[in-house]
C-alpha positions as CSV (number, residue, x, y, z in Angstrom):
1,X,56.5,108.3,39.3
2,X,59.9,108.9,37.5
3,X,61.6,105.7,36.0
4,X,64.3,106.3,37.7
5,X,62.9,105.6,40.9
6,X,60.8,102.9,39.8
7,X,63.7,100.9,39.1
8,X,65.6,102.5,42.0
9,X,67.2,99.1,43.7
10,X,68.2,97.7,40.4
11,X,70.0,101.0,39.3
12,X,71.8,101.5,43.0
13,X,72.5,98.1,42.6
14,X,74.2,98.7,38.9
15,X,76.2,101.8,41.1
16,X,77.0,99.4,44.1
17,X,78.9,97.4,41.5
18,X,80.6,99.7,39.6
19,X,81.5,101.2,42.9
20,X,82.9,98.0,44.0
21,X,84.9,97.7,40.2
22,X,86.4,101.2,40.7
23,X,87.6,99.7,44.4
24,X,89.2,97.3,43.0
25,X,90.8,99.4,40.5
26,X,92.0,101.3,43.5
27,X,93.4,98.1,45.0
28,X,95.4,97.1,42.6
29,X,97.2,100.5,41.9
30,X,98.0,100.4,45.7
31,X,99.5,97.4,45.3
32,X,101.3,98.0,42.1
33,X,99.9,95.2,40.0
34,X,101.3,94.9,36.0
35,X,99.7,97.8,33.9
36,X,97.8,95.4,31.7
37,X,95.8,93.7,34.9
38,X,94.9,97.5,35.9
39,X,93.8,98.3,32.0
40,X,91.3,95.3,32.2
41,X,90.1,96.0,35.1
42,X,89.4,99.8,34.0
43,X,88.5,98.4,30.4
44,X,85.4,96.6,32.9
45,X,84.6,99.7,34.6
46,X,84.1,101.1,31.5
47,X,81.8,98.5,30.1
48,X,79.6,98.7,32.9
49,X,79.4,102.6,33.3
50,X,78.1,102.5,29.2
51,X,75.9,99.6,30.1
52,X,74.3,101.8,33.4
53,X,74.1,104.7,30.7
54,X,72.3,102.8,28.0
55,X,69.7,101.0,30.6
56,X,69.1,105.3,31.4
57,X,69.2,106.7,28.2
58,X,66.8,104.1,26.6
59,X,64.8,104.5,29.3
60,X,64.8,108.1,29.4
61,X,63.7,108.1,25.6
62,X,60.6,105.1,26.6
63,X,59.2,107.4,29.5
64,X,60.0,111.1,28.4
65,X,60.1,110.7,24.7
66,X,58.1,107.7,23.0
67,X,57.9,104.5,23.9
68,X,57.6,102.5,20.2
69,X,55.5,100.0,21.9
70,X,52.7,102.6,22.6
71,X,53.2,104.8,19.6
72,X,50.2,105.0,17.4
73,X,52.3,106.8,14.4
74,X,54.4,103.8,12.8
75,X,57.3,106.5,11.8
76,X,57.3,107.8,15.3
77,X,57.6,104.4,16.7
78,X,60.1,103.6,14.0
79,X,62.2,106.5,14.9
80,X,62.3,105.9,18.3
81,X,63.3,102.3,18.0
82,X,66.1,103.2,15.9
83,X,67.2,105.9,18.7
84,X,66.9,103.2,21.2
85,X,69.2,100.6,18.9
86,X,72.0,103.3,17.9
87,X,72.4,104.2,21.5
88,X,72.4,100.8,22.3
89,X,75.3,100.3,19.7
90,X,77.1,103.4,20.2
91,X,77.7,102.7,24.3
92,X,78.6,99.1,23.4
């Protein structure tokens, strides 16, 4: 079973609130509020778009990769951990 689809209502739930964050970006462009009110709400979009992509990367790398929690080799487990926390930094 893919990981994406074992976690499949928590990730379409992470997509039903973006969704609903990119609405209201909509909304408020329709109805002409100040420019900084529209950058925070993007600035929020943008936040949780890296934080849906970092949930699918690291998992991605824990599934199709190696999981450090299972890895045998200690440098192999060390290098993937490392992966995990730079992605996890870099998407911040």
């Amino acid at each position: 079973m893919s990981h994406t689809i074992k976690h499949k209502s928590k990730l379409i739930g992470r997509v039903r609130r973006i969704k609903g964050q990119l609405e209201a970006v909509e909304r408020a462009l329709e109805s002409e509020i100040g420019c900084a009110d529209v950058l925070m709400l993007v600035a929020s979009v943008k936040g949780a778009i890296s934080g849906l992509t970092t949930e699918l990367l690291e998992d991605h790398i824990r599934h199709h990769v190696v999981d450090p929690a299972y890895e045998k080799d200690p440098e192999k487990a060390k290098g993937a951990a490392d992966l995990i926390d730079v992605v996890r930094t870099y998407l911040k």
